[in-house]
N, C-alpha and C positions, 0 to 999 in steps of 0.2 A: 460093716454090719457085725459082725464077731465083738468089739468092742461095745456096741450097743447091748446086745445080749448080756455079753461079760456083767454089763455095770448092773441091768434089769435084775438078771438073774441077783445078782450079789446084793440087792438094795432091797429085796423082796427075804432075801434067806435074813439079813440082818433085822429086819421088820418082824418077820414071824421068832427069832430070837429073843430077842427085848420087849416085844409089843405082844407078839402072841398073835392070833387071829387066824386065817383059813389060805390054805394052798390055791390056788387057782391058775392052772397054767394058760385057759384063754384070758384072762386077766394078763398074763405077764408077755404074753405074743402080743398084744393088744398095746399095751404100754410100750413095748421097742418097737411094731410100726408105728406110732404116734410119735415117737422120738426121734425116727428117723426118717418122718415123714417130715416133723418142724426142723431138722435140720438141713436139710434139703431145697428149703426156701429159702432162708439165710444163705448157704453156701451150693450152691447148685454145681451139680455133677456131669461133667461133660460123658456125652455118649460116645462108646470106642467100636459100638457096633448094632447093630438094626436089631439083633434080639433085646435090646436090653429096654425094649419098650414092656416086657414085661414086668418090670422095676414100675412103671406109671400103673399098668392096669391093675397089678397086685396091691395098689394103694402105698407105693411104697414110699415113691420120692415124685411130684409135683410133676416136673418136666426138666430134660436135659440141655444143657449149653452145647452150642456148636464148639469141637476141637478150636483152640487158635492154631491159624494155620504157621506152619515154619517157612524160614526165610533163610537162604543160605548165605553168608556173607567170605568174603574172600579177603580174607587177611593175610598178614605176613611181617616177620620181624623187622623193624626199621633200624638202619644204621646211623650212628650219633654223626655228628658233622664231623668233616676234617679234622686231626687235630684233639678233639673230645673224648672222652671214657665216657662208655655207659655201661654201668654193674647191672646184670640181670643173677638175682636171686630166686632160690626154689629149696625146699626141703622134703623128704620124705620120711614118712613116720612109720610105727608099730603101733600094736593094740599097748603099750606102753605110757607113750605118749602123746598127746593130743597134736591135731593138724597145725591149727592157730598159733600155740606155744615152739610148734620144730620152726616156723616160718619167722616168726619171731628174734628167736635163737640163731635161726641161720644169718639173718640178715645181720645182724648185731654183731655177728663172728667176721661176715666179709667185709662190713664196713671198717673195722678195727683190723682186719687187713692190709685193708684201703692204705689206710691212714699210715700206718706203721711201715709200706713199703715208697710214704710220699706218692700215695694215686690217686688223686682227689677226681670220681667221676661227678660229671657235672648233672647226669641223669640215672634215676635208679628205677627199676624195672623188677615187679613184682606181680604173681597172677593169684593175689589174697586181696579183693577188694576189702573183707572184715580188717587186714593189718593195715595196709595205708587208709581205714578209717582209724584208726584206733593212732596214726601217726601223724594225720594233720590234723585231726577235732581234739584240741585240747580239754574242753570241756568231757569226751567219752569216757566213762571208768576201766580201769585199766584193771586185769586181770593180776595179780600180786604176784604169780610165776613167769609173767614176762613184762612187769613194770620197769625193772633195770635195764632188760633188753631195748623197752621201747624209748625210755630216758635217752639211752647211749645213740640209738639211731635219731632221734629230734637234735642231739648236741652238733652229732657230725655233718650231719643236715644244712645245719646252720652256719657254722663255722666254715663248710665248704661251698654256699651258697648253692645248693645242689637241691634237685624238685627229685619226688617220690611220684611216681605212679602206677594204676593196674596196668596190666596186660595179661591177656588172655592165656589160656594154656598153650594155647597153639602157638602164641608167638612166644612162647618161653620154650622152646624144644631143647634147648641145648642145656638150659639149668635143670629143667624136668628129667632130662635122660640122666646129668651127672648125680645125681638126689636120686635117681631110681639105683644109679652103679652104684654108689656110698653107701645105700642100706642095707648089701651087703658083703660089705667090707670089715676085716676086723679090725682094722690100724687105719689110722687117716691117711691119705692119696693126694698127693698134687701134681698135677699135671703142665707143664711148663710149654710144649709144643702139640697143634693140631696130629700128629703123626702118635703121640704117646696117648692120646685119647684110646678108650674103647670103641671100637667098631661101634657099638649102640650110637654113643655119643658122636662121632664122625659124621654118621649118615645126618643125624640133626645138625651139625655144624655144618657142611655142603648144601643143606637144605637154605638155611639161612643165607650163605655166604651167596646164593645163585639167584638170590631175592623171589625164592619160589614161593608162589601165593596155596593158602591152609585153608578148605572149608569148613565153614562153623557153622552149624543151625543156630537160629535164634526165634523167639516167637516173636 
């Protein structure tokens, strides 16, 4: 509502500016319920509570959609087979940098880790469905600040025979908590044994390792 007004009001003041003609504030109330009476058809607004029937009788919006209801789903990290690596990746950002682009960067840092230390995993585990879109739809355009990033991760990809996919936050607990430890840190951290982890990071590593099942709502 605020934004309707916003637009009315400002559309009315730049009209009497340039055109000239008469104030009329039941004219301009009259103009944002009709605006946001026709938007309200087009995209209907789910009701969050029994008063907001006053929204219909004040002429405001048409009629409300039922909430979709949630659904809880019970996940949990899965372990690679015998024998196999699988790289789970995560990044945490600042008002600096954007989500999409740390995500990006980070993978493209561990996969050239990967590589360089001879650990070709065979599955790679990410919770940015935007970045494993942007890493198997070759035709998607590619952001100019993580095109190299994303070049480098399709090479190693490749090369390794190795599949990319989402996974959920919840089942990334242990990249999420080290990505929440790293941001901040002022020097870079490698951790070599379960025991030299952060407590934060630990409790999510035990979580995984005892194959404890994560609630997730879903609509």
């Amino acid at each position: 509502m605020p934004c309707f007004i916003l637009w009315n009001v400002w559309k009315k003041y730049n009209t009497l500016i340039y055109e000239g003609g008469r104030y009329s504030q039941d004219r301009i109330i009259w103009e944002i319920k009709n605006d946001f009476l026709a938007f309200s058809v087009t995209h209907p607004f789910c009701s969050s509570k029994a008063s907001d029937q006053r929204f219909i009788e004040a002429g405001l919006v048409t009629s409300f959609t039922n909430p979709r209801p949630k659904k809880t789903l019970w996940i949990k990290w899965q372990h690679p087979p015998i024998g196999r690596l699988k790289l789970n990746s995560d990044a945490s950002f600042s008002a600096i940098s954007c989500g999409g682009e740390a995500e990006a960067l980070a993978l493209a840092f561990a996969m050239r880790w990967c590589d360089l230390a001879a650990r070709k995993p065979t599955l790679i585990e990410v919770d940015s469905s935007v970045l494993v879109h942007l890493i198997l739809n070759h035709e998607a355009p590619i952001p100019w600040k993580i095109r190299q990033s994303i070049f480098t991760i399709r090479k190693l990809l490749s090369s390794w025979s190795s599949s990319i996919a989402h996974s959920y936050r919840e089942t990334n607990k242990v990249a999420d908590s080290l990505a929440s430890f790293g941001c901040n840190l002022l020097s870079p951290s490698v951790f070599f044994t379960p025991i030299s982890l952060p407590p934060s990071v630990i409790s999510s590593l035990l979580y995984d390792w005892r194959g404890l099942l994560t609630p997730r709502l879903s609509s």
